[in-house]
C-alpha positions as CSV (number, residue, x, y, z in Angstrom):
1,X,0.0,0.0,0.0
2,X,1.6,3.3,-1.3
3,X,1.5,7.0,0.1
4,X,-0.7,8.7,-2.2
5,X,-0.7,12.0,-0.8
6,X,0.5,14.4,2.0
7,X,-1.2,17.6,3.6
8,X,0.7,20.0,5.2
9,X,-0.7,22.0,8.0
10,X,0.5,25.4,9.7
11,X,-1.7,25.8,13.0
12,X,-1.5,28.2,15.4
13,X,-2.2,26.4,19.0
14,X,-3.8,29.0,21.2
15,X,-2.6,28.4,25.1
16,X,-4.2,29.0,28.3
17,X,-1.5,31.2,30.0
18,X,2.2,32.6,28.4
19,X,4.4,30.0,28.5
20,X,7.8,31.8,29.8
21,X,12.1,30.5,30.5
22,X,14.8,32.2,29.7
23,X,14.9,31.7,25.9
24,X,11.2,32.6,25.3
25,X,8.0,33.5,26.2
26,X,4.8,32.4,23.9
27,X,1.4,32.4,23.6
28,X,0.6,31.0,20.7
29,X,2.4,27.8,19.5
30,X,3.2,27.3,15.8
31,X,3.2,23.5,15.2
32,X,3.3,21.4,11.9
33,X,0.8,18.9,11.4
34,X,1.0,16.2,8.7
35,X,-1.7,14.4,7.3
36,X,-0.8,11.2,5.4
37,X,-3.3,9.7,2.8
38,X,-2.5,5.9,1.7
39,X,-4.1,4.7,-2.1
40,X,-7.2,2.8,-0.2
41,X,-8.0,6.6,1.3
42,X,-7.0,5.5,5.0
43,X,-5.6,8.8,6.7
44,X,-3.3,9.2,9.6
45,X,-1.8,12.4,11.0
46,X,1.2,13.2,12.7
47,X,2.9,16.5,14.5
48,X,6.1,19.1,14.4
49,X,7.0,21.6,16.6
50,X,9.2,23.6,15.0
51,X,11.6,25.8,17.3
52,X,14.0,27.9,15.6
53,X,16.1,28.7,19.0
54,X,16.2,24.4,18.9
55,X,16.6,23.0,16.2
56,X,16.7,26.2,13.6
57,X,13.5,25.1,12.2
58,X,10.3,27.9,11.2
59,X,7.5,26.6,9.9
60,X,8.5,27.6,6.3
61,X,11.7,25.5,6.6
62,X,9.5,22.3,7.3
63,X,7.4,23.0,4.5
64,X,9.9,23.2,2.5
65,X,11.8,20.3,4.2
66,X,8.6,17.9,3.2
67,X,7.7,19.7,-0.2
68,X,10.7,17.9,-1.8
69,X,11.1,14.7,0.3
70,X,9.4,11.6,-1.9
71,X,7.6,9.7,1.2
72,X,5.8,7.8,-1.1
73,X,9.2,6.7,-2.8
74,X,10.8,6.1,0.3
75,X,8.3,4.2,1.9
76,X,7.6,2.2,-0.9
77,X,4.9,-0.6,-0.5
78,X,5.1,-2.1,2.9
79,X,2.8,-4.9,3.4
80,X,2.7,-5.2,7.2
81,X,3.9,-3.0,10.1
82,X,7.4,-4.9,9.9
83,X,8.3,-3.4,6.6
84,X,7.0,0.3,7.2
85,X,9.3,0.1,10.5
86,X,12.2,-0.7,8.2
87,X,11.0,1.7,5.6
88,X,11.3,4.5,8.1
89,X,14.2,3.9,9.4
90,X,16.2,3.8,6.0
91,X,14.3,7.4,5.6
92,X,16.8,10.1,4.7
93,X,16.2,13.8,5.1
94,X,18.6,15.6,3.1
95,X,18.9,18.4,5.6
96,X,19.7,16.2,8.4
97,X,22.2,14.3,6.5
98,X,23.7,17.4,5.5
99,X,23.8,19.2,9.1
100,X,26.6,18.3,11.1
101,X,24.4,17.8,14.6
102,X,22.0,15.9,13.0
103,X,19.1,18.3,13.4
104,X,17.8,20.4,10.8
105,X,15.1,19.3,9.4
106,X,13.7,17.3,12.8
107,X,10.3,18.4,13.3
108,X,9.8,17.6,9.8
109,X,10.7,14.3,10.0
110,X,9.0,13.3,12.9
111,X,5.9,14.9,11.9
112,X,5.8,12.6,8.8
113,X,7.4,9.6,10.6
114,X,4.0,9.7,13.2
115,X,2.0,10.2,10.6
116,X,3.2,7.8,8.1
117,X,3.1,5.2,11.8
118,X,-0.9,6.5,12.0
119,X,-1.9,5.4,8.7
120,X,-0.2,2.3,8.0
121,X,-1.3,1.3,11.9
122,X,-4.5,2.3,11.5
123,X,-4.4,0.1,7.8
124,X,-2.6,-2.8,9.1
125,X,-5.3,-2.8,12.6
126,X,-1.5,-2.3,14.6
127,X,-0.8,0.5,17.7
128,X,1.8,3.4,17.4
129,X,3.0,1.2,20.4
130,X,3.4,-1.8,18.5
131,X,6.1,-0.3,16.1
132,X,8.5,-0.1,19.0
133,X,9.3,-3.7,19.5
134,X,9.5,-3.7,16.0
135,X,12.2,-0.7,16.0
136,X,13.7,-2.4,19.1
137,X,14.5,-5.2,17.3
138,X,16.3,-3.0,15.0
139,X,17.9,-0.4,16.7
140,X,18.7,-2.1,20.1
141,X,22.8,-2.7,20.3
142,X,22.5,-5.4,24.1
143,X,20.5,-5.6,27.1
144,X,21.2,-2.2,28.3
145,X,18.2,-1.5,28.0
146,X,14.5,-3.1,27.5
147,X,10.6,-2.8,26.4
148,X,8.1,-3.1,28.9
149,X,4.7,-4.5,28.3
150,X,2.1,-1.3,27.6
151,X,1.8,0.2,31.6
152,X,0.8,2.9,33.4
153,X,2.8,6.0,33.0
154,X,4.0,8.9,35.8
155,X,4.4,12.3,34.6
156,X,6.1,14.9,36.6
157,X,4.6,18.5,36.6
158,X,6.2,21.2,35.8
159,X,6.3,25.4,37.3
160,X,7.1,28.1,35.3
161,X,9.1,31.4,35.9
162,X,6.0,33.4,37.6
163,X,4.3,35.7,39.5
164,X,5.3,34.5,43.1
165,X,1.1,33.5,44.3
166,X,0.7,31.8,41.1
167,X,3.9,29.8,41.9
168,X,2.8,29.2,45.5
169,X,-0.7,28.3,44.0
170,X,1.3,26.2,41.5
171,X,3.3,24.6,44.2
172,X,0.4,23.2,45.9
173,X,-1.2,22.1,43.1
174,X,1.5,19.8,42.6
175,X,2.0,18.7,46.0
176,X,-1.7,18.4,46.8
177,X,-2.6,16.2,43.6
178,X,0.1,13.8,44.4
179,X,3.3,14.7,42.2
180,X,6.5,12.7,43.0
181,X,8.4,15.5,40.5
182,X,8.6,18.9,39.6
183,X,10.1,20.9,37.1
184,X,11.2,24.2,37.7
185,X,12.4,27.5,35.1
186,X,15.4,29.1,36.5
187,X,17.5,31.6,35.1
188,X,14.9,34.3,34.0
189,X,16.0,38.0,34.3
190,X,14.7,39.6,37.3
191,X,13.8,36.2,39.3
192,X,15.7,35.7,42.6
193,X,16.0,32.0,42.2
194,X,17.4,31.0,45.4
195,X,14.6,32.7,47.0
196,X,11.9,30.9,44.6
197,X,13.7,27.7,45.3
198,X,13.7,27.9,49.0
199,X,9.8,29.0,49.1
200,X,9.3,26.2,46.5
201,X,11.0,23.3,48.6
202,X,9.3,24.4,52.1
203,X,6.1,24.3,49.9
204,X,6.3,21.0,48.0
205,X,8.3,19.0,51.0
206,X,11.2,17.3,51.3
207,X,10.5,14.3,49.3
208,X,9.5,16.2,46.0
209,X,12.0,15.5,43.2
210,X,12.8,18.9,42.2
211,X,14.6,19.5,39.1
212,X,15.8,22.5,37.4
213,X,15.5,23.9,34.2
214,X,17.9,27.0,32.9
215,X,17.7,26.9,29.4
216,X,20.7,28.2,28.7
217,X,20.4,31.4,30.4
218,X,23.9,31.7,32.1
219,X,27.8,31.4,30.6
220,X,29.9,29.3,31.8
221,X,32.2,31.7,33.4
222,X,28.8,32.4,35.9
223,X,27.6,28.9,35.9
224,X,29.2,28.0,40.0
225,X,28.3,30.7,41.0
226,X,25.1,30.8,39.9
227,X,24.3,27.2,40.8
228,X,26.2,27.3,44.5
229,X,23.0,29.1,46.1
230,X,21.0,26.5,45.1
231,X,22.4,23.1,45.8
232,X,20.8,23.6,49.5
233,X,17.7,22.7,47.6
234,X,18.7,19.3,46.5
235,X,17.6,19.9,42.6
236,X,18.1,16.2,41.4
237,X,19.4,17.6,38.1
238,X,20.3,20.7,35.8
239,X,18.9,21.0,32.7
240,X,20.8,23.1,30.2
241,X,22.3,25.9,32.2
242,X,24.3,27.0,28.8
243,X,24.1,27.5,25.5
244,X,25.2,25.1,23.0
245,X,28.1,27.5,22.2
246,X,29.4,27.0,25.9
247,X,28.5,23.4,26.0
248,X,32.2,21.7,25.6
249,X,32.6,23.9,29.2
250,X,30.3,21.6,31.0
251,X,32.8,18.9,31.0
252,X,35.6,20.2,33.3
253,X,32.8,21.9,35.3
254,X,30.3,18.9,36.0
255,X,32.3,18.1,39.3
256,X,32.6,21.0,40.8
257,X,28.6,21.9,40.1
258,X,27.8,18.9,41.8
259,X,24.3,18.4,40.4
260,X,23.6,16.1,37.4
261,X,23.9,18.0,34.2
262,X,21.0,17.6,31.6
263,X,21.3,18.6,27.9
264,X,18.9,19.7,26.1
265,X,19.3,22.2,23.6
266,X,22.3,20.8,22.8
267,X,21.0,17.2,22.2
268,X,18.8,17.3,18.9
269,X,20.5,14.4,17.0
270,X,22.5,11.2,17.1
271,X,25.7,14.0,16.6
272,X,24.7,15.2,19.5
273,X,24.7,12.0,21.4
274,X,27.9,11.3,20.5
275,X,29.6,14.6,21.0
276,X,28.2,14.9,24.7
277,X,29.9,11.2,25.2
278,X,32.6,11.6,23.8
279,X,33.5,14.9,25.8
280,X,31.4,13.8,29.1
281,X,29.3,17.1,29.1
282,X,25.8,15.5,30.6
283,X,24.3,12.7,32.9
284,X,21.5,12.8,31.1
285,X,20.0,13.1,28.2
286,X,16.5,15.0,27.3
287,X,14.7,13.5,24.1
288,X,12.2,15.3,22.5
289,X,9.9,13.5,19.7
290,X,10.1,16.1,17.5
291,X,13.1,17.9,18.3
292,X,15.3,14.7,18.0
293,X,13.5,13.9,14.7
294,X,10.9,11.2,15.6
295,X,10.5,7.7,17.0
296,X,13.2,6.0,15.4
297,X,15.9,8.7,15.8
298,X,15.0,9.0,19.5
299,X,15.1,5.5,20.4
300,X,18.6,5.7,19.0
301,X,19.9,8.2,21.1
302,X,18.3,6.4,24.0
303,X,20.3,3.1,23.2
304,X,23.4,5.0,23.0
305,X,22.2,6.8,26.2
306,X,21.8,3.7,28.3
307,X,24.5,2.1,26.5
308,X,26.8,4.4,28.4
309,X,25.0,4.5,31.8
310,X,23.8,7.6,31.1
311,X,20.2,8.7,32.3
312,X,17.1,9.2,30.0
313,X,14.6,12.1,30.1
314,X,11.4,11.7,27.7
315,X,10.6,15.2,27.2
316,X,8.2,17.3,25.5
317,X,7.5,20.6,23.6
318,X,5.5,23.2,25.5
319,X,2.1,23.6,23.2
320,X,2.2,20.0,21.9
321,X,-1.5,19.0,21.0
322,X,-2.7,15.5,21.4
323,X,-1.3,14.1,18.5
324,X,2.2,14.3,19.9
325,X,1.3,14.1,23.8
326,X,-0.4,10.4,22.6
327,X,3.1,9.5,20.6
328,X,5.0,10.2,23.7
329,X,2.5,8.1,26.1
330,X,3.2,5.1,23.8
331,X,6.8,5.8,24.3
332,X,6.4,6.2,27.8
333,X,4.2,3.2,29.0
334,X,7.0,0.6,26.7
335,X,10.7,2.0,27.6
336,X,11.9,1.1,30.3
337,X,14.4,2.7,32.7
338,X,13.3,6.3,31.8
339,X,14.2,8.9,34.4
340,X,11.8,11.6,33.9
341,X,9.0,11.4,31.5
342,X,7.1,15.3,30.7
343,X,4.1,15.6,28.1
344,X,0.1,15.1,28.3
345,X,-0.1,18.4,29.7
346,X,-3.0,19.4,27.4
347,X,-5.6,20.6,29.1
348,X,-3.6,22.5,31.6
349,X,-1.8,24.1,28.6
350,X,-3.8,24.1,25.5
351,X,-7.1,26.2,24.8
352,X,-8.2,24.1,22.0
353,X,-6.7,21.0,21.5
354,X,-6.5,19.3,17.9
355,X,-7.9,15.8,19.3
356,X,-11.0,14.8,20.3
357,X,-10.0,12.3,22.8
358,X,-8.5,14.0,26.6
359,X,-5.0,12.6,26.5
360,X,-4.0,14.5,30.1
361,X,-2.4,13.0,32.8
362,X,-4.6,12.8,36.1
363,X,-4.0,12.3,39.5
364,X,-0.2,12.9,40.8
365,X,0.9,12.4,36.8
366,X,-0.6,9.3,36.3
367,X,-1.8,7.9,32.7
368,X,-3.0,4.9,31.4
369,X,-1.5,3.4,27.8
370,X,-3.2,4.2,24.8
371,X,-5.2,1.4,22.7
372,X,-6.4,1.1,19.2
373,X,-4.9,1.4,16.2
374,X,-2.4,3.8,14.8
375,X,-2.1,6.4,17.3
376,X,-5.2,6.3,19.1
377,X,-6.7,9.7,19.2
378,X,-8.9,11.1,16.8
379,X,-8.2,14.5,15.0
380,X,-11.2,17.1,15.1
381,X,-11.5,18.2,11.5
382,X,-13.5,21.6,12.9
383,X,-10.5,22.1,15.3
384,X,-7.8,21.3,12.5
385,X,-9.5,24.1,10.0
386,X,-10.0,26.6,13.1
387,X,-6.4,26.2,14.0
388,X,-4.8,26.3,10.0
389,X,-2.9,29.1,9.4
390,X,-1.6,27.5,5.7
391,X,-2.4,24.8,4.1
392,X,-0.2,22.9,1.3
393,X,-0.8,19.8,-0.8
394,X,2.2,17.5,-1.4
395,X,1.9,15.2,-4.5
396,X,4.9,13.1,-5.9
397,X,4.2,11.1,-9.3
């Protein structure tokens, strides 16, 4: 069964509140969707977020990006869920191949990669799920690391650099509805982070798991000093207190910080990976779906990842809609060993979501694996048209 067509989609996500850290503040998320039509007319869609401070994508890149990629070439005929796992992870974007890290071009790809995985799923009666044993089979170098039988999955919440009563507010919240981990945006101008950290730890307990998330807001000539004030506070890890330009810093620094480094925006492709091994910059790693190009290309950096002892974050993109918040849950209720798992906060982030099924966590983070073929959820075609900003038509002979 061939690709017979793709449908780009530019929509605009509206969200609740502003979404603020130290690289950027939004309101509005500017996503890629990608709608995949196989020759029998089954349809599956898939999602992007392109961030330009990421991965250097814009929206216009990853139209242009899928405007001159052949899917249907490239994917060929697949007659069962084996062979479209294959197919995909032979797929070559020639942006990617051509960018040193290993990340333009990202979004893109995993936009079309879930999508491409909805359709045939949804053709072949398999679950998004179900392609991961498949890729494991592929992909997986030892028993570093395994696959889990779909189960229930543990979010950790996450507080943004606020006012400081809609942090306390936030604070209980978390600690109230049962969170075991929290998030927390350092490193925005005018914040007194020490002071937030202390009234954030006497709030949540002593047992929280409190993480914190910098996003490359200081140098590296500030970064001990920066961070001494708030090792009191037990953060469990540091998420990327530089900027990739400063990155190579973090090596001869990590022992003296004394709190588990976590790259981020310096870990969006398998160059990445290698780079931050290779030069011991991070403890652990934070995978994005889209931002590390899609299923397959994740799980590859999470083999290499536990591979080297390294720890494994399964993160997402603030303003993810369903589509990608049920792609990670798959993810997240069949790898094992993950330290940190972020996504399904739609409801508490989105004020229209593209899916007609409720894909948020409940109570303390918890989530139950998704069933049913492809990816499970259901895409609102009056939401999808409300939300498109552009629409293209990709066709390939």
């Amino acid at each position: 069964m061939r690709i017979r067509s793709l449908d780009l989609f530019h929509v605009a996500v509206p969200l609740r509140k502003a979404i603020k850290h130290a690289s950027h503040a939004r309101t509005v998320s500017d996503n890629l969707v990608v709608r995949v039509t196989l020759a029998d007319g089954t349809i599956g869609y898939g999602e992007g977020v392109p961030r330009s401070y990421v991965t250097g994508e814009t929206i216009d890149t990853t139209f242009t990006t899928l405007a001159h990629l052949d899917a249907s070439r490239q994917i060929g005929t697949p007659g069962d869920m084996e062979g479209v796992v294959a197919a995909l992870a032979n797929l070559t974007v020639p942006e990617t191949n051509a960018d040193p890290r290993g990340m333009a071009g990202n979004a893109a790809r995993c936009a079309l990669e879930l999508a491409v995985l909805d359709a045939y799923g949804r053709h072949f009666g398999r679950s998004f799920g179900e392609a991961l044993p498949l890729a494991f089979d592929l992909l997986s170098t030892g028993p570093h690391w395994s696959l889990n039988w779909p189960r229930r999955v543990r979010y950790s919440g996450a507080i943004t650099a606020d006012s400081t009563r809609k942090e306390l507010v936030a604070a209980l919240k978390m600690r109230g509805y049962g969170f075991k981990q929290v998030k927390v945006k350092v490193g925005v101008e005018g914040q007194d982070d020490p002071k937030r950290l202390k009234r954030l730890r006497f709030l949540m307990g002593r047992r929280m798991d409190i993480r914190i998330d910098a996003n490359e807001a200081w140098s590296a000539n500030e970064l001990v000093e920066r961070v001494a004030p708030l090792r009191p506070f037990r953060p469990s890890a540091l998420e990327q207190p530089v900027p990739h330009s400063n990155v190579g810093a973090l090596a001869a620094l990590r022992e003296e910080l004394a709190v588990p480094i976590m790259l981020d925006e310096s870990l969006c492709g398998l160059p990445d990976a290698h780079d931050a091994i290779e030069r011991q910059t991070a403890d652990i790693f934070n995978v994005r779906l889209s931002k590390c190009g899609g299923l397959l290309a994740s799980l590859r950096i999470m083999d290499l990842a536990f591979r080297h002892g390294l720890g494994v974050q399964l993160g997402c993109h603030p303003g993810e809609t369903g589509l990608l918040s049920a792609a990670g849950r798959h993810v997240a209720s069949r790898v094992a060993g993950l330290r940190y798992v972020e996504g399904s906060y739609d409801r508490h982030v989105l004020e229209r979501n593209l899916v007609l099924e409720d894909v948020t966590f409940g109570y303390g983070g918890r989530a139950q694996p998704l069933e049913g073929p492809g990816l499970g959820v259901t895409v609102s075609f009056e939401a999808l048209g409300a939300m498109t900003v552009r629409h293209q038509e990709v066709t390939h002979a």
